[in-house]
C-alpha positions as CSV (number, residue, x, y, z in Angstrom):
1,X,-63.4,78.0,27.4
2,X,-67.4,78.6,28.3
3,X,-67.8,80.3,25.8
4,X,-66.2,78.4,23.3
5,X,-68.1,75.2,24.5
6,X,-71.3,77.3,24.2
7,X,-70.6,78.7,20.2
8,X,-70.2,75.1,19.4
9,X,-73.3,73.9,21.1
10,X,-75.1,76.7,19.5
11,X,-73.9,75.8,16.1
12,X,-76.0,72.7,15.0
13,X,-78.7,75.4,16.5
14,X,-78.6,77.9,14.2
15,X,-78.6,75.3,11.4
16,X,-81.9,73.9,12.5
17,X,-83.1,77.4,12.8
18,X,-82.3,78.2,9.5
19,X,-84.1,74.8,8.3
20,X,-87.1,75.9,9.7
21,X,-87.1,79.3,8.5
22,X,-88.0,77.0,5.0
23,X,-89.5,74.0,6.4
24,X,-91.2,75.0,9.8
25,X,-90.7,71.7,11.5
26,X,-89.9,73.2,14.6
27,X,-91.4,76.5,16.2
28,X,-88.1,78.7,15.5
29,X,-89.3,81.3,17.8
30,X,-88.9,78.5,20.8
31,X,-85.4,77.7,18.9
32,X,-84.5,81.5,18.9
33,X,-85.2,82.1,22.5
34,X,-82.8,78.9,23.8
35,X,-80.1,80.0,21.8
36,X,-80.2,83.7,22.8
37,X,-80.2,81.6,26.7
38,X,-77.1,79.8,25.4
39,X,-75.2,82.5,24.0
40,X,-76.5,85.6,25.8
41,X,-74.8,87.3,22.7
42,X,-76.6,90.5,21.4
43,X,-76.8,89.3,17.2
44,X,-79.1,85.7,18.9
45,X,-81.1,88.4,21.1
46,X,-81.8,90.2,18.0
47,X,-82.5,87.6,15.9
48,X,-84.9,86.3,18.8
49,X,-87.0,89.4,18.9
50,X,-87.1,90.2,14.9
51,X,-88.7,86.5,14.9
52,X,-91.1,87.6,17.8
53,X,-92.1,90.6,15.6
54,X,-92.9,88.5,12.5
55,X,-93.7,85.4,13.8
56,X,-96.0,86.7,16.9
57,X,-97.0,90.0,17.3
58,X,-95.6,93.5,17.7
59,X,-97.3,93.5,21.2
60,X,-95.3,90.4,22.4
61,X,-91.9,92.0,21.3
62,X,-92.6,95.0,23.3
63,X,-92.3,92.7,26.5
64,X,-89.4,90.6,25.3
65,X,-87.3,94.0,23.9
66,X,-87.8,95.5,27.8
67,X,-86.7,92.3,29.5
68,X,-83.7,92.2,26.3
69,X,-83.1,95.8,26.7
70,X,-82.7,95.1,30.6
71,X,-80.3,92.3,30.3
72,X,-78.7,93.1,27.2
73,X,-77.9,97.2,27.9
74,X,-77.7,97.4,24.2
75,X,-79.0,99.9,22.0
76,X,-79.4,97.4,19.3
77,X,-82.2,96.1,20.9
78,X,-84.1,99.6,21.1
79,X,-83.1,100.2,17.4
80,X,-85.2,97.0,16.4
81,X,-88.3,97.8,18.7
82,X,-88.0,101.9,17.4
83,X,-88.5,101.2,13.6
84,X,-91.3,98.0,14.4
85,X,-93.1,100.7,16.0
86,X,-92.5,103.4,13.5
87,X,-93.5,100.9,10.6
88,X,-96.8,100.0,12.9
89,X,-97.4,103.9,12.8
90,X,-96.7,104.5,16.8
91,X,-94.5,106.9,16.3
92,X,-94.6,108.4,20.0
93,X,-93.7,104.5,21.0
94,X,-90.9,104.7,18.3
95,X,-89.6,107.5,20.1
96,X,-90.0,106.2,23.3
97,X,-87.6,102.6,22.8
98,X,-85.0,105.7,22.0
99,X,-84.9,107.4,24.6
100,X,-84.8,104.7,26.9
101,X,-81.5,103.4,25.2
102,X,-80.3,106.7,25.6
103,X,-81.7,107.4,29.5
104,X,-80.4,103.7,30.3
105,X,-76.6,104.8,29.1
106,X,-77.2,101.9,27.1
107,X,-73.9,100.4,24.4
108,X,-73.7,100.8,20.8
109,X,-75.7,104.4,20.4
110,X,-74.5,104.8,17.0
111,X,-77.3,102.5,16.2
112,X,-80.3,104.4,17.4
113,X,-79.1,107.1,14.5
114,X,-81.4,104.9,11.9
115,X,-84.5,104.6,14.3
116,X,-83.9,108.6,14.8
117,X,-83.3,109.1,11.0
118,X,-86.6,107.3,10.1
119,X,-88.8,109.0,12.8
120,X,-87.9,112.4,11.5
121,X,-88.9,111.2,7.9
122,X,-92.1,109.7,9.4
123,X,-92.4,113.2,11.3
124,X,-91.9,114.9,7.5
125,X,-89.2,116.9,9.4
126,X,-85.9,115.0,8.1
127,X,-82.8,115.6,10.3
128,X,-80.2,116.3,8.1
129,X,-77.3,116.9,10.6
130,X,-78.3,112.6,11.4
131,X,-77.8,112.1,7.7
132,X,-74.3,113.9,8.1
133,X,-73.9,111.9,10.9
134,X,-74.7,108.6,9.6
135,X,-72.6,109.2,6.3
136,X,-69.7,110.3,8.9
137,X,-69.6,106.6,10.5
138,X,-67.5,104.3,8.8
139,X,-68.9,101.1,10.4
140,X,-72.3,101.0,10.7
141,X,-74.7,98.5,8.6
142,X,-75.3,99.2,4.9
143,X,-79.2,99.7,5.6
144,X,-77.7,103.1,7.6
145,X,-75.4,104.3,5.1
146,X,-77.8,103.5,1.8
147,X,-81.0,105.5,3.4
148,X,-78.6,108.3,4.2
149,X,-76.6,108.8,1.3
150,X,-79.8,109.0,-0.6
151,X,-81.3,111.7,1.5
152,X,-77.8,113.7,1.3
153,X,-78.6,113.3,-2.2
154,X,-82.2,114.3,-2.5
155,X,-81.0,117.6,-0.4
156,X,-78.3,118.3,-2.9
157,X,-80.4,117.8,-5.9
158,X,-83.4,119.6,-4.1
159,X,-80.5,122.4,-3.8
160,X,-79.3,121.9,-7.2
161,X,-75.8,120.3,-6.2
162,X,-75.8,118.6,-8.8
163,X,-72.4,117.5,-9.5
164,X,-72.0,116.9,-5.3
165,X,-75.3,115.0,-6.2
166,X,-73.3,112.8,-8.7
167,X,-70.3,111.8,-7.1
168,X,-72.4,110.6,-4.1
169,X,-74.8,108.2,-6.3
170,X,-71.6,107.0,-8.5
171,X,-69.9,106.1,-4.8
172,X,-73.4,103.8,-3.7
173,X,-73.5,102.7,-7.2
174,X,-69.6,101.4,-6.5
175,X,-71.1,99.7,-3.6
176,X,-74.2,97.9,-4.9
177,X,-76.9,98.2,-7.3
178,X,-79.4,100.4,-5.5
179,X,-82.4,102.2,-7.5
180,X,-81.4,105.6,-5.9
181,X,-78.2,106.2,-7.0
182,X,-79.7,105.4,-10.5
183,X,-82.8,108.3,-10.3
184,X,-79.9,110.6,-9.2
185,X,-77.5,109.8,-12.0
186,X,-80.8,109.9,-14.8
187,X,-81.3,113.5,-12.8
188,X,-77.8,115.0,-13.5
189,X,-77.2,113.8,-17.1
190,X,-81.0,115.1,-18.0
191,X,-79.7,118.3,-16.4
192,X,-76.4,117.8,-18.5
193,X,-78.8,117.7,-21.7
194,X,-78.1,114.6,-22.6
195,X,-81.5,112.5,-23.5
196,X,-80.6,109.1,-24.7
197,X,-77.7,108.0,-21.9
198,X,-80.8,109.9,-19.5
199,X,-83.3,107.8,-21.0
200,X,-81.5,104.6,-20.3
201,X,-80.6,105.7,-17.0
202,X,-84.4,106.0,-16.5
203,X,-85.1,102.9,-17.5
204,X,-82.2,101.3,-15.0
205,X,-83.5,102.7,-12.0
206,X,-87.1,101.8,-12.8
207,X,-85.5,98.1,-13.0
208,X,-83.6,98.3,-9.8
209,X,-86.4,100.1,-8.1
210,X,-88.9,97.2,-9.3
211,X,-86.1,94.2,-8.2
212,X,-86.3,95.6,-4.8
213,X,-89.7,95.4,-4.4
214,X,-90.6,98.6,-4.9
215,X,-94.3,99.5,-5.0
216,X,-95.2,101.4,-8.5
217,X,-96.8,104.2,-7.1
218,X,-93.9,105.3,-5.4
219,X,-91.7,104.6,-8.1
220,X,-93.9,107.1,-9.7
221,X,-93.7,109.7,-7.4
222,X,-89.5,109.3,-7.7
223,X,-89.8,110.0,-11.6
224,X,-92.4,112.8,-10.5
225,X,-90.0,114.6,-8.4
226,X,-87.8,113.8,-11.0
227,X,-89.3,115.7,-13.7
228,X,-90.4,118.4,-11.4
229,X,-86.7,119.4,-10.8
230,X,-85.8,119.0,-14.8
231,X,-89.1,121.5,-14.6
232,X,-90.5,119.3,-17.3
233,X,-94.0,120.2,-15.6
234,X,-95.8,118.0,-18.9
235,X,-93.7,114.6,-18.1
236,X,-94.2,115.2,-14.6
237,X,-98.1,115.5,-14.8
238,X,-97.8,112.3,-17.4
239,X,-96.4,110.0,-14.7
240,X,-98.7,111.4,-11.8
241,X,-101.7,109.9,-14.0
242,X,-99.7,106.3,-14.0
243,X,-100.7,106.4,-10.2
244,X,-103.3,104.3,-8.6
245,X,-106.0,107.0,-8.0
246,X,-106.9,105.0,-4.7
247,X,-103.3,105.9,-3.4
248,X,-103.0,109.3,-4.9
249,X,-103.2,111.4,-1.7
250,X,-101.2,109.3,0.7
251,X,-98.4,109.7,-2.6
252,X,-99.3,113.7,-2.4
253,X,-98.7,113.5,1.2
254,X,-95.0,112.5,0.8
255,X,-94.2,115.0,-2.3
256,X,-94.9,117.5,0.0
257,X,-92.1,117.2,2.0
258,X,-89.9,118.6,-0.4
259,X,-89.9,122.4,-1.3
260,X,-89.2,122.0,-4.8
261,X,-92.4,119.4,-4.8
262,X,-94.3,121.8,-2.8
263,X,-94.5,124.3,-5.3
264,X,-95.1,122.0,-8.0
265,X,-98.3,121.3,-6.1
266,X,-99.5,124.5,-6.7
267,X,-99.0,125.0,-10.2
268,X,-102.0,125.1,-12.6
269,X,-100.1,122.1,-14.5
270,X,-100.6,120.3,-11.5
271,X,-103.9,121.4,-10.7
272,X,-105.6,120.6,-14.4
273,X,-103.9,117.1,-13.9
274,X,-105.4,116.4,-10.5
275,X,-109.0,117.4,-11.7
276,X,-108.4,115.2,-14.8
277,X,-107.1,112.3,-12.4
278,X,-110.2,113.1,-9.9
279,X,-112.7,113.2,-12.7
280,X,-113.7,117.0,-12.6
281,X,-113.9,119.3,-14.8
């Protein structure tokens, strides 16, 4: 009956947080914090600290995820302080709000899988058995299951599994319209020799990939990679030029975790491309 009482108390709440989220008449962060003290339920705490993150500073939310952490015993609230830090660059920090979850036999573990999964791409040392892992859970948020099927699909195209490949992308593709799925698909039915459907596949994940925000060079890099496994070395080098020459190396720097990329790195195509992008000779 508390509790009851407390949910519909806490309703008119979340309404005036959500006003203020467009019209800040009210400091929501303030608003967050009494309803996570009304509730004490886990989605208000994290909604509290991913306001404390954007609204303060990543250095406030380390204090209020330990005291969260504390009360809460929920992973959830590790998971949320693990990829701040790993989008902040603290990647030993990142690491860190994991293993404390994990040392404080904290609930919901399955959650820390993302966190783990996005270190080890940060670490450009991707855990595969987490991808398999992730893909394996049936109930975990969408943001788990998207980033993982597209890795699982990136290692089978990198492995040239291609028709696994395809059925994967065609399954996310089922699910919603995510830019991934399409690069995949334009992949296979390149592979499959057939240019115009390939071309307009192209041109479908370039949209999605754009719609989501995407920034261009690394949509780049994806039609890159792209053209590096067709081994369509001319295209390839073609698209590399598109790139912002200011952001060139940090792009580089994630080709390289790929094998296939790798070696496509050190080809002269490659080479004569970069000098003509650096301005040499």
């Amino acid at each position: 009956m508390v509790t009851f009482v407390r949910e519909l108390i806490a309703v008119p709440l979340r309404i005036l947080i959500w006003l203020c989220s467009i019209i800040p008449i009210f400091d929501s962060l303030v608003l967050s914090k009494v309803l996570f003290k009304l509730t004490n339920n886990i989605d208000d705490a994290i909604g509290y600290l991913e306001l404390c993150i954007t609204n303060d500073s990543l250095e406030a939310a380390r204090g209020i995820g330990d005291k969260l952490l504390c009360d809460t015993k929920n992973s959830r609230v590790a998971m949320v302080m693990s990829l701040a830090e790993n989008n902040a660059g603290n990647f030993s920090k990142s690491k860190q709000w994991i293993l404390k979850a994990k040392e404080e036999n904290c609930l919901d573990q399955d959650f820390l899988l993302l966190p783990e999964l996005t270190l080890s791409i940060s670490e450009q040392n991707i855990d595969y058995k987490i991808v398999d892992d992730i893909i394996s859970h049936n109930d975990l948020p969408m943001q788990f299951s998207t980033l993982a099927y597209w890795l699982k699909c990136e290692q089978l195209i990198f492995s040239e599994e291609l028709e696994e490949a395809n059925v994967i992308a065609i399954k996310v593709l089922d699910i919603q319209d995510y830019y991934t799925a399409h690069f995949i698909r334009w992949i296979y039915v390149a592979k499959k020799g057939n240019s115009s459907q390939a071309s307009l596949l192209l041109k479908q994940a370039i949209a999605s990939a754009k719609k989501r925000g995407l920034r261009d060079d690394i949509i780049m890099l994806l039609i890159v990679q792209g053209f590096v496994f067709l081994e369509d070395f001319s295209s390839a080098c073609d698209y590399l030029r598109e790139i912002d020459a200011a952001n060139i190396e940090q792009v580089l720097t994630l080709a390289k975790r790929t094998p296939k990329m790798s070696s496509f790195l050190k080809t002269q195509d490659f080479i004569d491309c970069y000098k003509h992008m650096k301005g040499q000779k």
